[in-house]
C-alpha positions as a Python dict, from the first residue, in 0.01 Angstrom:
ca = {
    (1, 'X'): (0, 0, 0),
    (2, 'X'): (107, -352, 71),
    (3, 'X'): (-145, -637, 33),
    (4, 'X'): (-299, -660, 397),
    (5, 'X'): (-441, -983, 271),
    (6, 'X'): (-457, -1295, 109),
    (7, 'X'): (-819, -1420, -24),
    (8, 'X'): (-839, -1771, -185),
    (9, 'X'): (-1131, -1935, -348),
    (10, 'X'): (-1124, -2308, -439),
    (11, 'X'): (-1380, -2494, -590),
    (12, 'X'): (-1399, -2876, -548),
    (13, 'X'): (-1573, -3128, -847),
    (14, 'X'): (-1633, -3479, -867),
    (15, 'X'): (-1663, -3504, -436),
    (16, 'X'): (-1777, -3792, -275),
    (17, 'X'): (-2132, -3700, -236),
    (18, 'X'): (-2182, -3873, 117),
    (19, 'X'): (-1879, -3683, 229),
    (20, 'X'): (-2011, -3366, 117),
    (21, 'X'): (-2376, -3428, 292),
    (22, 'X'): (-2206, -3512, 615),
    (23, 'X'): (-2229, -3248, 884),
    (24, 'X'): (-1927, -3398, 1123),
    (25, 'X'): (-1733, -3506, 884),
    (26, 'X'): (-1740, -3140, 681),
    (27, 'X'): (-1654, -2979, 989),
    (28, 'X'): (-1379, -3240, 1115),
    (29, 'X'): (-1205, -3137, 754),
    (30, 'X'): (-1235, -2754, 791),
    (31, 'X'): (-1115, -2821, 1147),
    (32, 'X'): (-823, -3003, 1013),
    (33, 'X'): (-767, -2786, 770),
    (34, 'X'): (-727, -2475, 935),
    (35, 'X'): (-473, -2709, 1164),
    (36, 'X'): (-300, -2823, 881),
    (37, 'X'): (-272, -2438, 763),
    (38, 'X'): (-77, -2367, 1039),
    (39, 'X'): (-351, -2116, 1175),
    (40, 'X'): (-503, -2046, 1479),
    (41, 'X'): (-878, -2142, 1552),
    (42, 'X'): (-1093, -1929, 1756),
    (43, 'X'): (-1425, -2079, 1734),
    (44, 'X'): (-1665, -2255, 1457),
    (45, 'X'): (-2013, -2284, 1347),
    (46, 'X'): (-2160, -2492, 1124),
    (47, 'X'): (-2523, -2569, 987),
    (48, 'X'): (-2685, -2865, 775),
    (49, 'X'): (-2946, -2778, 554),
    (50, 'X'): (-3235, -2993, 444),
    (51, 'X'): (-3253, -3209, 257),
    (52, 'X'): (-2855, -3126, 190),
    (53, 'X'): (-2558, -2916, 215),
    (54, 'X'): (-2373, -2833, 478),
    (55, 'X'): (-2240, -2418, 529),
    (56, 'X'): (-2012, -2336, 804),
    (57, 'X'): (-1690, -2131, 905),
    (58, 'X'): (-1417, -2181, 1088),
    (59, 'X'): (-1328, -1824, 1240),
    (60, 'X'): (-927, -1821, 1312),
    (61, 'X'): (-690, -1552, 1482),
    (62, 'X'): (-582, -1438, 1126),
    (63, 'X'): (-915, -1448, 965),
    (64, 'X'): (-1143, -1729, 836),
    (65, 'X'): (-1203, -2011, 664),
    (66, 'X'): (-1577, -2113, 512),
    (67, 'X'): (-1722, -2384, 324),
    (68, 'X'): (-2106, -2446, 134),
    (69, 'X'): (-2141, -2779, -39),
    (70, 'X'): (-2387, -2924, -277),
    (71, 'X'): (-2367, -3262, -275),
    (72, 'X'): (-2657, -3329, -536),
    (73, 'X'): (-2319, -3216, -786),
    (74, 'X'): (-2035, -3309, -579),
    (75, 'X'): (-1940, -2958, -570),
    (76, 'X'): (-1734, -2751, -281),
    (77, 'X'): (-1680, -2390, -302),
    (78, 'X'): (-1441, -2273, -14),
    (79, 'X'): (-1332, -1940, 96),
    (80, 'X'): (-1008, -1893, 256),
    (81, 'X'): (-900, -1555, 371),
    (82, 'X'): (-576, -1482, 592),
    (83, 'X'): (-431, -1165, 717),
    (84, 'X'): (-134, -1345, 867),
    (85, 'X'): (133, -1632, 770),
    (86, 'X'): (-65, -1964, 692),
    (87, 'X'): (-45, -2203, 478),
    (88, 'X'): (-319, -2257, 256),
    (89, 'X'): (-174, -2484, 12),
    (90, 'X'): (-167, -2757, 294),
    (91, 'X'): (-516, -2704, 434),
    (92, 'X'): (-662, -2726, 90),
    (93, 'X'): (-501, -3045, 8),
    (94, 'X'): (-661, -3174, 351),
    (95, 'X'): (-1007, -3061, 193),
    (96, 'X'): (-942, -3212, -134),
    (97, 'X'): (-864, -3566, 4),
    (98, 'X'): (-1140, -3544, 267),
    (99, 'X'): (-1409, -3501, 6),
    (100, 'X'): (-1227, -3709, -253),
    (101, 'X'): (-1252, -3387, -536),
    (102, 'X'): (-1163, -3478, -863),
    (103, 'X'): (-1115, -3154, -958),
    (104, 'X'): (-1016, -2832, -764),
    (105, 'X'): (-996, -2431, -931),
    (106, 'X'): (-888, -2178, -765),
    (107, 'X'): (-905, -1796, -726),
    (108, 'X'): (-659, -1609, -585),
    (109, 'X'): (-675, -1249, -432),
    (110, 'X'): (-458, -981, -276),
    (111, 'X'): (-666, -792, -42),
    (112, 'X'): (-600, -401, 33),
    (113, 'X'): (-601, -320, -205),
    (114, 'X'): (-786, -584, -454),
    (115, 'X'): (-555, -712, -676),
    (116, 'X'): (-598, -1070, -837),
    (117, 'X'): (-283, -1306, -797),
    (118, 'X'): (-390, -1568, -1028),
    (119, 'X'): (-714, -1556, -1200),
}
């Protein structure tokens, strides 16, 4: 069987704190990012927590895109799953400059059936 998927997991150190805490302006980046992927959004939903983080998702046509931050460590961790042609390359880098990470890692998966792509 043929991947059916593609499942990336970035990490992002060293953010801009503020950034990070900021409920419109993490969802403004997903938004863009997603955009910037090339996909196509079908609806979003988004949630501060108190006294900070932000969680949220951005649910597109070929699968989704979701975010938790902690900005107490400047520290991202995104989840980026397609089933279709996007590019996630491009909507990461438009996550990395809207938090100003210092450092990104990723993960990257084949999905169905699991295979890792570069570990």
């Amino acid at each position: 069987m043929t991947a059916l998927g593609h499942h990336l997991l970035a990490e992002f150190s060293g953010c801009d704190a503020a950034a990070l805490a900021d409920l419109g302006q993490v969802t403004r980046a997903m938004l863009q990012a997603a955009e910037a992927s090339g996909a196509t959004v079908v609806t979003h939903s988004f949630h501060h927590f108190s006294p900070h983080g932000v969680s949220g998702a951005v649910i597109i046509a070929e699968s989704h895109l979701a975010i938790h931050t902690w900005p107490e460590h400047g520290f991202a961790a995104v989840d980026f799953f397609s089933c279709g042609p996007v590019d996630m390359d491009r909507g990461l880098a438009v996550l990395k400059a809207a938090f100003g990470a210092v450092e990104e890692t990723r993960l990257e998966l084949e999905r169905g059936p699991l295979r890792t792509v570069n570990p």
